[in-house]
N, C-alpha and C positions, 0 to 999 in steps of 0.2 A: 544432475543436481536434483534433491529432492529438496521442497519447500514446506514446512509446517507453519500455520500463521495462527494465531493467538490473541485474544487480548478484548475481544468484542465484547460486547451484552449490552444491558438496557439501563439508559441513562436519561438523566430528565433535558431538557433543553435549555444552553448556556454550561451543560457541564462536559468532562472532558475525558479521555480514553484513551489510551497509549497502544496501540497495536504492533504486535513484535512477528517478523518471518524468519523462524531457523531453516539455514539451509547447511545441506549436505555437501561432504564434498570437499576436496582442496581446490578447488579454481573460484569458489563463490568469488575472493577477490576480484576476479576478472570480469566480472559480471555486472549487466546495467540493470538494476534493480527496480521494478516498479507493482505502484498498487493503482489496484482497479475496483469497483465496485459497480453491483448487479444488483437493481429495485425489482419490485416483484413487475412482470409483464414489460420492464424495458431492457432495452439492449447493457452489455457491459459497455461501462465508459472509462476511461482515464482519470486519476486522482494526484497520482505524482510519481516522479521518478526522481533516480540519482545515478550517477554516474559511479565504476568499480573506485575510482580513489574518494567521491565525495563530496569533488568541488564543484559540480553542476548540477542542477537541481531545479525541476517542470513544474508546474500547478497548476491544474486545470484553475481556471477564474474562480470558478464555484466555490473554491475551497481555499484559494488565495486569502494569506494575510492569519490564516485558521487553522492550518492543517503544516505540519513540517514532517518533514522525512530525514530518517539521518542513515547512516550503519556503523558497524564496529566491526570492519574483515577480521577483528582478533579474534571474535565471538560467532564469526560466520550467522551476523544479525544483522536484518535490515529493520527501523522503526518509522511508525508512523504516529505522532502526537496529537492527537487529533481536539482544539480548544474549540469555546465558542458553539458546540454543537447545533444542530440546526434539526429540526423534523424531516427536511427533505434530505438529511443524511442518511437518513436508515436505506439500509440495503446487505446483501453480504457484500463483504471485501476479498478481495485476493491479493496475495502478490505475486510475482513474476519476474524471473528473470529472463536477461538473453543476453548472447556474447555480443553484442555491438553499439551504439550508439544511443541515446533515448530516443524513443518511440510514443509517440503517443496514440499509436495502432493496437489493437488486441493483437495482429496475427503477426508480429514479426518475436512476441513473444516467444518462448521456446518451451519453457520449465511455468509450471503453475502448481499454487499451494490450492489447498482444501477448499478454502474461504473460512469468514467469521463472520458472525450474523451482528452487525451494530443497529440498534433498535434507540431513538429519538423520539422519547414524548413528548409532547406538545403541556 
């Protein structure tokens, strides 16, 4: 599976971003789909996940209530909508798949996208 993600840039605070992960591939379906984001000088952390059909679905707290994830296995697309922006959102983003269950681990991931840089002025 290859992953291309899309959809970052620089936005003022309170406003909002839609981040999209094309993936390669006929089994994307099968796939637990997650985004993750990396600040400058800290570690990568968890942002959210979904489950291959869609109906379960992680949030790290931080982002809880702000942030939804969806997919479309029609479009081999995974989204992230990201409202409410924050300053301490900035970071790039990734997302990631893996054949099994949500994780809210980097390393049980399998497949990783590029990233996208989302940039939050204060």
């Amino acid at each position: 599976v290859q992953l291309q993600a899309s959809g970052g840039g620089l936005v003022q605070a309170g406003g909002s971003l839609r981040l999209s992960c094309a993936a390669s591939g006929r089994t994307f379906s099968s796939y637990t789909m997650g985004w993750f984001r990396q600040a400058p000088g800290k570690e990568r952390e968890f942002v959210a996940a979904i489950t291959w059909s869609g109906g379960t679905t992680h949030y790290a707290d931080s982002v809880k209530g702000r942030f939804t994830i969806s997919r479309d296995n029609a479009k081999n697309t995974v989204y992230m909508q990201m409202n409410s922006l924050k300053p301490e959102d900035t970071a790039v983003y990734y997302c990631a798949a893996r054949a099994g269950t949500i994780s809210r681990s980097v390393r049980p991931y399998d497949y990783w996208g590029q990233g996208t840089q989302v940039t939050v002025s204060s």
